[in-house]
N, C-alpha and C positions, 0 to 999 in steps of 0.2 A: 630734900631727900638725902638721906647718907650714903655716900660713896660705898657699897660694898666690895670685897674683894675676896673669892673664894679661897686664895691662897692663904689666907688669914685661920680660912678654918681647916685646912690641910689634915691636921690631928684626927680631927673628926671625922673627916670624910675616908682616912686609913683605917682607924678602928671599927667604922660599917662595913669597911670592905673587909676586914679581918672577921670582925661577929658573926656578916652573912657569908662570908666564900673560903670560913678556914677549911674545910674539907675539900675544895675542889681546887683542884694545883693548876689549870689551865682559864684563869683569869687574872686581868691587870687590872688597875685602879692610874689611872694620869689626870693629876691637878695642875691645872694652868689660873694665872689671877679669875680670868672670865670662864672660865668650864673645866668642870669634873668628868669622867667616863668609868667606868667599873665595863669588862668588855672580854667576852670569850676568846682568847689571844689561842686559837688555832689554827693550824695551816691547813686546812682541808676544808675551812668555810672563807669565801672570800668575803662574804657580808657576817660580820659574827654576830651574834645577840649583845647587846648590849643597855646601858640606862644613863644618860647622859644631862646634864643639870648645865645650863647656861645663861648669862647674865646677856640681854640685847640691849645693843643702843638705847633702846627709849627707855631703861629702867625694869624692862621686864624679864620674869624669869622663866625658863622655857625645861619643862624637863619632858623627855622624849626614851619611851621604852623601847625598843627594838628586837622583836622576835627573833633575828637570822634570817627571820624572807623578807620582813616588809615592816613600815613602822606600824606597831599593834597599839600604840596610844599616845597622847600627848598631852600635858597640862599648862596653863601659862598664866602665872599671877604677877602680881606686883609686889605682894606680903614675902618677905625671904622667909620668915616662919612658916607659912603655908606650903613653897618650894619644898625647903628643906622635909616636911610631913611625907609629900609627895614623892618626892624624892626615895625616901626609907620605901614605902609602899612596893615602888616599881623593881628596886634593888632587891627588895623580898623576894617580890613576883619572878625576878631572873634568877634567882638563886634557886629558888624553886625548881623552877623549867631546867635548868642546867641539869639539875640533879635526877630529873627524870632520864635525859640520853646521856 
């Protein structure tokens, strides 16, 4: 298994957050080696929406949508190309919803 490290792909994971969220001025993107977040950075919601991509212990990769109530989905592979597909989907899908309120 290849050692991944998402800080590697940093570039990438700004430019999705620039494509999906240039219009909306109240989101962040925070890349760590192990997890990426793109994340409604408001002060009037204490749980924001967000879409979150992370590397676990055992090799697997976990990405986790977040509505602002509650977790609305989650996926978890071992494929980083799979992740990474999933990943876009979910970042879409909050983009979306943001835009709506």
């Amino acid at each position: 298994m290849t050692k991944i490290n998402i800080s590697e792909d940093k570039i990438k994971f700004i430019n999705l957050h620039k494509s999906f969220f240039n219009d909306l001025n109240n989101t962040s993107c925070e890349i760590s080696d192990n997890k990426v977040t793109i994340f409604e950075n408001s002060s009037e919601n204490a749980d924001p929406a967000s879409v979150e991509l992370e590397i676990k212990n055992d090799g697997l990769f976990s990405i986790y949508y977040w509505d602002g109530y509650s977790l609305a989905d989650s996926y978890q592979t071992e494929d980083y190309n799979s992740a990474m597909k999933q990943y876009k989907k979910f970042a879409k899908k909050l983009a979306k919803n943001l835009r709506r309120y």
